[in-house]
C-alpha positions as CSV (number, residue, x, y, z in Angstrom):
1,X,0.0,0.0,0.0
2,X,1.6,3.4,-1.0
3,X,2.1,6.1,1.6
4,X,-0.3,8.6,2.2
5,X,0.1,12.5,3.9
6,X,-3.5,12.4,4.2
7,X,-5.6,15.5,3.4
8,X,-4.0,18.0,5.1
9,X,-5.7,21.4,5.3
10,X,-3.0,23.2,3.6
11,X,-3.5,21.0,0.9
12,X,-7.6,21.2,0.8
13,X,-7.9,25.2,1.3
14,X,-9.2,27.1,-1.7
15,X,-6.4,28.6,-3.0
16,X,-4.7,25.8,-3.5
17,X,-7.8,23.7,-5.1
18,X,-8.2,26.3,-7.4
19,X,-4.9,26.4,-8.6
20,X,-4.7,22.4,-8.8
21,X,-8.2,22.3,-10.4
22,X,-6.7,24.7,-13.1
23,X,-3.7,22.6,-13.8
24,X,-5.9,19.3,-14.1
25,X,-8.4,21.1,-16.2
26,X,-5.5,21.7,-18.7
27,X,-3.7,18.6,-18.5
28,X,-5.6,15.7,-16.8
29,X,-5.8,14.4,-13.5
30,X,-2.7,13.9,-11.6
31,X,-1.0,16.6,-14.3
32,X,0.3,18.2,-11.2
33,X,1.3,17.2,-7.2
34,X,2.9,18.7,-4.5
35,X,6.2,18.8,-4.3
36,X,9.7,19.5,-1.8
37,X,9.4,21.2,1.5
38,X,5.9,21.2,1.9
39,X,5.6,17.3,1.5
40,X,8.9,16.9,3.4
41,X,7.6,19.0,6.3
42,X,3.8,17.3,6.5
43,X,5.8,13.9,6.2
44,X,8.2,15.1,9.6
45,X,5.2,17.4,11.4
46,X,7.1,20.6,11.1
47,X,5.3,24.0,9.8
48,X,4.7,24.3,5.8
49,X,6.0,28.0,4.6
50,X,5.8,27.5,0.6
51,X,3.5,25.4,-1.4
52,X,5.5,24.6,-4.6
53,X,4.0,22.2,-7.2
54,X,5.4,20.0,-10.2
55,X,3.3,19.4,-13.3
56,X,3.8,18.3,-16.8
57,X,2.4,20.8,-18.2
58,X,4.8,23.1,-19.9
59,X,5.2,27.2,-18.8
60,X,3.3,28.3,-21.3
61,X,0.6,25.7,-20.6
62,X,0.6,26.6,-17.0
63,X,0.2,30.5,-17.8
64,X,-2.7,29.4,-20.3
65,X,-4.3,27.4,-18.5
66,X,-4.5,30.2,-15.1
67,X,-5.4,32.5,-17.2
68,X,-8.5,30.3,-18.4
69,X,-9.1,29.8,-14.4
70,X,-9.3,33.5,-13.9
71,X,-5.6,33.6,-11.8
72,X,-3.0,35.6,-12.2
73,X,0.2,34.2,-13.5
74,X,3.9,35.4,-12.8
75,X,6.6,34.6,-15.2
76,X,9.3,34.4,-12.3
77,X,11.3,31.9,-14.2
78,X,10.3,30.7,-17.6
79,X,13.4,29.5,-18.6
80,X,13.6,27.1,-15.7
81,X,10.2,26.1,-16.0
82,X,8.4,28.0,-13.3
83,X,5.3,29.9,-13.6
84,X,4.1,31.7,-9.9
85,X,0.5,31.5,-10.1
86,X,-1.4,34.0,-7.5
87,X,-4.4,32.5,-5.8
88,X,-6.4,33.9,-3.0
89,X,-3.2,36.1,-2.1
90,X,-0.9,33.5,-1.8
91,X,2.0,32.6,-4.5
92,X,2.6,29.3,-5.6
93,X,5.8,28.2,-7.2
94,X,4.4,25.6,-10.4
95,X,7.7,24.5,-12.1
96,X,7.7,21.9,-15.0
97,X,8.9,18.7,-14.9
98,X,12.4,18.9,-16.1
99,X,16.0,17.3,-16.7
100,X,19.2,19.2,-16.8
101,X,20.9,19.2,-20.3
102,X,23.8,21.5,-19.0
103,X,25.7,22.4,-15.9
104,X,28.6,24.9,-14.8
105,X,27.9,24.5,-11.1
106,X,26.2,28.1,-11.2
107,X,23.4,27.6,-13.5
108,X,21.7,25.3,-15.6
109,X,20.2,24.5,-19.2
110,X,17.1,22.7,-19.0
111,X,14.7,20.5,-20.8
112,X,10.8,19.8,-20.1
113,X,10.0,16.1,-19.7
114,X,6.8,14.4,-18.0
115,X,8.4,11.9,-16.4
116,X,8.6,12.2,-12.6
117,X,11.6,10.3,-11.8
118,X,13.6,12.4,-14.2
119,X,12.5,15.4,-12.7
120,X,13.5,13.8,-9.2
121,X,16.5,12.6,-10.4
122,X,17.9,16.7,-10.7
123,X,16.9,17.5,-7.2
124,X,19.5,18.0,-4.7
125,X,18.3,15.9,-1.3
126,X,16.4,12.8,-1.1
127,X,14.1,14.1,1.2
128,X,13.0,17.4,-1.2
129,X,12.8,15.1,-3.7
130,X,9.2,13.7,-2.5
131,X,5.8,14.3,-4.2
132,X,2.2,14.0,-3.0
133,X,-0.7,13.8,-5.1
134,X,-3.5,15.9,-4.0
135,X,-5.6,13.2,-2.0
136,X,-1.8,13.1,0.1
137,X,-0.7,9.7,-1.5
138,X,3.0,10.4,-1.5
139,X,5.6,9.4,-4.5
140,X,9.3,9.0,-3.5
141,X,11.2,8.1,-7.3
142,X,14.4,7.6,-5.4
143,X,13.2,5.0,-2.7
144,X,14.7,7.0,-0.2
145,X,13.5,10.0,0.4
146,X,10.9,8.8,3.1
147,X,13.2,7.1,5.0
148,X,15.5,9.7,4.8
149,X,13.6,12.8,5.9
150,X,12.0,10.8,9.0
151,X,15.7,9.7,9.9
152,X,17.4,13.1,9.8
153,X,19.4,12.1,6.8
154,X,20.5,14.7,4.7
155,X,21.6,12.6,1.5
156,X,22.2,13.9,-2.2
157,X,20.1,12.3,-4.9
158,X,22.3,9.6,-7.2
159,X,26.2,10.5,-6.8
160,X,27.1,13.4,-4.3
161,X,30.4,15.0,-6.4
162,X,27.9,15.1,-9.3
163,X,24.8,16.7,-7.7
164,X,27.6,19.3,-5.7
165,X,29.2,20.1,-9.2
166,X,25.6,21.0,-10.8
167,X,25.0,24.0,-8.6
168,X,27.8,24.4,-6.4
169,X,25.6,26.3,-3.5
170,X,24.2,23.1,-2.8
171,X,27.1,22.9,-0.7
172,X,25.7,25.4,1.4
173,X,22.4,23.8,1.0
174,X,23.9,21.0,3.0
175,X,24.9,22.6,5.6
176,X,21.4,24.2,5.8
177,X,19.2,21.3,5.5
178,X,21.6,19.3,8.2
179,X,21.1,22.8,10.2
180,X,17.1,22.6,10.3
181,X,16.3,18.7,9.3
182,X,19.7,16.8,10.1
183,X,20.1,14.5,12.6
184,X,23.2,11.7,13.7
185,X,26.5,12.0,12.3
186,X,26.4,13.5,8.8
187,X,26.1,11.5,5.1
188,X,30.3,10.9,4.5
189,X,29.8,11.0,0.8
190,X,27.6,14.2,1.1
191,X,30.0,16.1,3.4
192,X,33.6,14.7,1.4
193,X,32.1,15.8,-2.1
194,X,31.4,18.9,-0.1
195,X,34.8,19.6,1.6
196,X,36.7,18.9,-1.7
197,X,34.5,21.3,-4.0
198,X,34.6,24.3,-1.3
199,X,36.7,26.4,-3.3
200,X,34.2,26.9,-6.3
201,X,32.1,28.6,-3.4
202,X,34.2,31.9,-5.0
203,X,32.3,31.4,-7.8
204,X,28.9,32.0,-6.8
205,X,27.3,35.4,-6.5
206,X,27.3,36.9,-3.4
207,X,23.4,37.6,-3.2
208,X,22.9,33.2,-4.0
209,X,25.8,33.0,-0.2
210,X,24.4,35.5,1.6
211,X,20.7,34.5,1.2
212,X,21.6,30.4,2.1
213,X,24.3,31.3,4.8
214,X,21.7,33.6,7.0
215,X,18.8,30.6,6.1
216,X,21.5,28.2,7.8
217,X,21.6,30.7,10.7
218,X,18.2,30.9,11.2
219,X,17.6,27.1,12.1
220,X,16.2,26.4,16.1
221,X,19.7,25.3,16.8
222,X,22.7,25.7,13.5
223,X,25.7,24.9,16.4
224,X,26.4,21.2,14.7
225,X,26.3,22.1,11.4
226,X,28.0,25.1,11.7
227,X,31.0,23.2,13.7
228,X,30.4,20.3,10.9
229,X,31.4,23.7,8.2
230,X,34.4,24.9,10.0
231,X,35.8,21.5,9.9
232,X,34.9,20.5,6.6
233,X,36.9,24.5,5.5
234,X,33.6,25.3,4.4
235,X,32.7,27.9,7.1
236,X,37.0,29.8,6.0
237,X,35.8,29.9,2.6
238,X,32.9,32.4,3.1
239,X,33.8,34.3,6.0
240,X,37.1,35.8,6.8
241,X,39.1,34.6,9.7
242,X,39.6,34.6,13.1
243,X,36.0,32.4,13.2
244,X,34.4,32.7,16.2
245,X,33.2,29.2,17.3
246,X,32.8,29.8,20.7
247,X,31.5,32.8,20.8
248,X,28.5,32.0,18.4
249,X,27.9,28.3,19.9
250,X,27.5,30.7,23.7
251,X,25.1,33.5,21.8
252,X,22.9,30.6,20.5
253,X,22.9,28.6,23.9
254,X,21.7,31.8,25.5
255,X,19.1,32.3,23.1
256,X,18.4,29.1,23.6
257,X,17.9,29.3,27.6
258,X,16.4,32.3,28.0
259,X,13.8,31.8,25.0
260,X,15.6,35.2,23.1
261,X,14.5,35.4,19.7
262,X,16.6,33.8,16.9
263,X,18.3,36.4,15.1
264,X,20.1,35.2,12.3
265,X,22.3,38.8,11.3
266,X,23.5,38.5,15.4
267,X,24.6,35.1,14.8
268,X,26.7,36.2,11.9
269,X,28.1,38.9,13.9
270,X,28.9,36.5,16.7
271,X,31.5,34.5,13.9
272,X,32.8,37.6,12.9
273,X,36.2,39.5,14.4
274,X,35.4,42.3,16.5
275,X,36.5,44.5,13.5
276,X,33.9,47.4,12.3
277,X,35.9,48.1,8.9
278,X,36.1,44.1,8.4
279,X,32.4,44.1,8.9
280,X,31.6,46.6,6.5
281,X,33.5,45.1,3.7
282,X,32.1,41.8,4.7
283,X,28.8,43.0,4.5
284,X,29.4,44.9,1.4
285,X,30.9,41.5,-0.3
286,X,27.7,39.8,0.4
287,X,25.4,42.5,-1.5
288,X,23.9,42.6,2.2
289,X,21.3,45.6,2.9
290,X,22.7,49.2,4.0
291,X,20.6,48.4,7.3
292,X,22.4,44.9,8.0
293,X,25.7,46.1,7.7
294,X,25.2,48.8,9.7
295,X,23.7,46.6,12.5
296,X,26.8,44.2,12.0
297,X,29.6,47.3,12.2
298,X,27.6,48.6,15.3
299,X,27.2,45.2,17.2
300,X,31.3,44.8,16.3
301,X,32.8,48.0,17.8
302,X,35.5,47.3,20.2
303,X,34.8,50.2,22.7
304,X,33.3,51.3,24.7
305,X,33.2,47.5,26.7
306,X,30.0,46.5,28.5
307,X,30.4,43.6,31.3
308,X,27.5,42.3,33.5
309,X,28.6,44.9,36.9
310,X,27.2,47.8,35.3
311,X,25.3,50.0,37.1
312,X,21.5,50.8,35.8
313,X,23.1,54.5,36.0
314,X,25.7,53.4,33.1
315,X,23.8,51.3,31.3
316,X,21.1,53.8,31.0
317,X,24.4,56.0,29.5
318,X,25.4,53.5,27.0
319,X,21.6,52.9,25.7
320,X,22.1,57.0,24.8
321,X,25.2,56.8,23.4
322,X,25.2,53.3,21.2
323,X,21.0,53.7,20.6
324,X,19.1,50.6,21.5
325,X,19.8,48.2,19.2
326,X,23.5,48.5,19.1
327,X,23.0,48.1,22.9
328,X,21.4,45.4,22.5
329,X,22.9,43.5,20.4
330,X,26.9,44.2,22.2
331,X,25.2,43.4,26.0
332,X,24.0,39.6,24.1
333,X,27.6,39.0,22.2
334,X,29.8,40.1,25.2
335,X,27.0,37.5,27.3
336,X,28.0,35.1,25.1
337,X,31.9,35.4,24.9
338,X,31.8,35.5,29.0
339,X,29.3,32.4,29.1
340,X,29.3,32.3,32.6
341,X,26.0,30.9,34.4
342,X,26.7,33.2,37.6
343,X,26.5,36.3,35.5
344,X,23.3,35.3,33.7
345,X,20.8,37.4,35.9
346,X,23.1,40.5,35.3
347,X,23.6,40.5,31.8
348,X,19.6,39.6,31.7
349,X,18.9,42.4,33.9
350,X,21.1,44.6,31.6
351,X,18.7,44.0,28.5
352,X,15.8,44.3,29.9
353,X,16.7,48.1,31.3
354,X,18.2,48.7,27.8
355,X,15.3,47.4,26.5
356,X,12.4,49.0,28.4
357,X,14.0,52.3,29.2
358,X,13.2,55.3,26.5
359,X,15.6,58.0,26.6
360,X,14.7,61.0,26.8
361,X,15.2,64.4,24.5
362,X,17.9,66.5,24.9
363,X,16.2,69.8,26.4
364,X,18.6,72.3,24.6
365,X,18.9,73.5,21.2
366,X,21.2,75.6,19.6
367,X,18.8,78.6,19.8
368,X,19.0,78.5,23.7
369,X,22.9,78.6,23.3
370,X,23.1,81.6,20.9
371,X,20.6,82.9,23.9
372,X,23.0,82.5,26.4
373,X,25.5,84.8,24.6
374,X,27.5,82.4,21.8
375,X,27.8,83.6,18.5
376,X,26.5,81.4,15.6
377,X,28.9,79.1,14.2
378,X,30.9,76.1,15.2
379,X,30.8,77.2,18.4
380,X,27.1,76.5,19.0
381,X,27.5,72.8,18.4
382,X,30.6,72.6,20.8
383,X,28.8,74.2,23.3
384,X,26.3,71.6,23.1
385,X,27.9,69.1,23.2
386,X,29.7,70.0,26.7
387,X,26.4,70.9,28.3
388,X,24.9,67.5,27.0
389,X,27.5,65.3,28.3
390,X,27.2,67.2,31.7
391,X,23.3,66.6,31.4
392,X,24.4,62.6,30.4
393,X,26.6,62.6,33.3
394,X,24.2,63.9,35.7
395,X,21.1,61.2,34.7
396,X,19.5,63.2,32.1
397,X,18.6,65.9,34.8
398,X,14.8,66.2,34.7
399,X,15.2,70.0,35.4
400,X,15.8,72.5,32.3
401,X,16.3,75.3,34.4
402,X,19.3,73.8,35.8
403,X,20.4,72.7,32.4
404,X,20.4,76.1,31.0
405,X,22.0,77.3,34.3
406,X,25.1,74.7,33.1
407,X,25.0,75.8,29.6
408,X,25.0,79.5,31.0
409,X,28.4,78.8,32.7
410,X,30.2,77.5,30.2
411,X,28.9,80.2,27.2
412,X,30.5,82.6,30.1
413,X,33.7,80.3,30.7
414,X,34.4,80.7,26.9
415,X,36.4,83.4,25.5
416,X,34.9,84.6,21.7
């Protein structure tokens, strides 16, 4: 008797009948079936994100045949086969069965076929390489993929070298998978084909590393697979050196205890040197956003140092200076390179103040200093910034009037 999924309601909800009863009005019954992640993660009871389906139909078949159903259809990638069709607000990813002609371990030339364990035969894992019918009876071409995907086993379809030198990311993709699926020691053909071919990582655009590599770091719990990488050279060939093992494996196990949220761009920081101009280039290498590398060169500064002592007074000081989420972020990575248990209720305690105190507006502007006597110019902005370090230094003073009496004192302490 062949496996079933059952009817799941993912599979059942009308969006996704509509596009399926589309499809099979075009080409047939069983034209089309669910395919990858979502039948993987039904099979292994974790949460389904996309809904991607293969069919037989070719592109242009697919858009036709939407288009007859009233749907909007996305030419995403045409040349690879897939069609995004828009259903009830929700994309799916409808990709033609297909066979690789061509491969330079970046990108491939394909052709259409409608045979299903072709199609399979391209796929990277065993366990994406799984397919479910609509009533949730599940097809596995390579006789494994079941097996593997309830085991943990993160194995490559057919010869590992071969499926590494198709698309050389898929070494990435490893490391990923093993990150969110693996479990038990990992596949020896899947990780030797992937330690040998780590130097054609250079090859790969920097948008296809970054995207995988912060996936990776967004598993539950990466610290196994990222260890596996920095053995394997893997991790050295996409981030520069000194790595940071220990450092990252003490961020995640505080996340971890204390139920923080998983924040892959912290994580990356965490392998990183504490070097603000490496950052930046770093970030800059990997096409990441202007906003992520400006978290990563904030969370990396070498000074000033926070440690778990601090008084509520000083960390109240460093919130102002650094701004929340710099604060933030430093208090978590220093926590995690000190990694002792006896500190955790201050460094705790330290985020939380950072976190739920607001701090307050400067009361002074430069119109109050040419007030007090100083002429316009450069002068007006030195001026502040004295008074405002003496108004820092003093707890953000909740009195103006004594703020202006400082700023009166040193506009008369000045000569013009």
């Amino acid at each position: 008797m062949s496996e079933t999924l059952g009817l799941r309601p993912w599979m059942t909800a009308p969006a996704t009948a509509a596009v399926l009863d589309a499809l099979e009005a075009a080409g047939g019954a069983d034209c089309a079936r669910f395919v990858g992640g979502c039948v993987r993660n039904s099979l292994i009871g974790q949460p389904i994100s996309d809904i991607d389906i293969a069919t037989r139909l070719t592109p242009d078949e697919v858009t036709r045949a939407l288009d007859a159903a009233g749907l909007r259809a996305v030419p995403t990638g045409v040349e690879h086969g897939t069609v995004t069709a828009l259903s009830g607000g929700k994309p799916f990813e409808v990709t033609t069965l297909r066979r690789d002609v061509s491969t330079d371990g970046r990108r491939a030339v394909v052709a259409f076929t409608d045979d299903w364990a072709e199609d399979a035969q391209r796929r990277d894992f065993t366990l994406n390489s799984l397919y479910a019918r609509r009533d949730g009876t599940l097809y596995d071409p390579t006789g494994h993929g079941i097996a593997d995907a309830r085991a943990g086993r993160i194995v490559f379809v057919g010869e590992a070298e071969q499926r590494v030198r198709e698309d050389f990311l898929r070494i990435l993709r490893f490391f990923r998978f093993f990150a969110w699926y693996g479990a038990g020691p990992a596949d020896a053909a899947a990780l030797a084909a992937c330690e040998d071919l780590r130097g054609h990582l250079k090859a790969l655009s920097a948008e296809r590393v970054s995207k995988e590599l912060l996936k990776l770091l967004a598993a539950p719990d990466p610290r196994a697979s990222v260890a596996l990488m920095a053995r394997a050279g893997v991790l050295g060939e996409v981030m520069p050196a000194p790595i940071d093992l220990a450092r990252f494996e003490g961020l995640v196990a505080i996340e971890e205890d204390q139920l923080f949220e998983t924040e892959p761009l912290l994580r990356l920081a965490a392998l990183l040197p504490d070097d603000q101009v490496g950052a930046v280039k770093f970030a800059e290498a990997l096409r990441l956003s202007n906003a992520d590398r400006d978290r990563l060169a904030a969370a990396l500064a070498p000074s000033p140092a926070l440690k778990s002592w601090m008084s509520p007074r000083e960390i109240r000081r460093m919130v102002y200076r650094l701004g929340a989420q710099p604060f933030r972020d430093r208090a978590k990575l220093a926590w995690a390179r000190a990694n002792r248990t006896a500190t955790t209720p201050q460094w705790r305690g330290m985020i939380a103040l950072g976190e739920g105190w607001s701090p307050p507006a400067f009361p002074l502007t430069g119109e109050d200093v040419i007030a007090a006597g100083a002429p316009k110019g450069p002068i007006v902005g030195q001026v502040l910034r004295e008074v405002e370090d003496w108004w820092v230094d003093h707890d953000f003073l909740d009195d103006k009037m004594s703020t202006i009496e400082k700023l009166k004192s040193v506009v008369q302490g000045m000569a013009f």
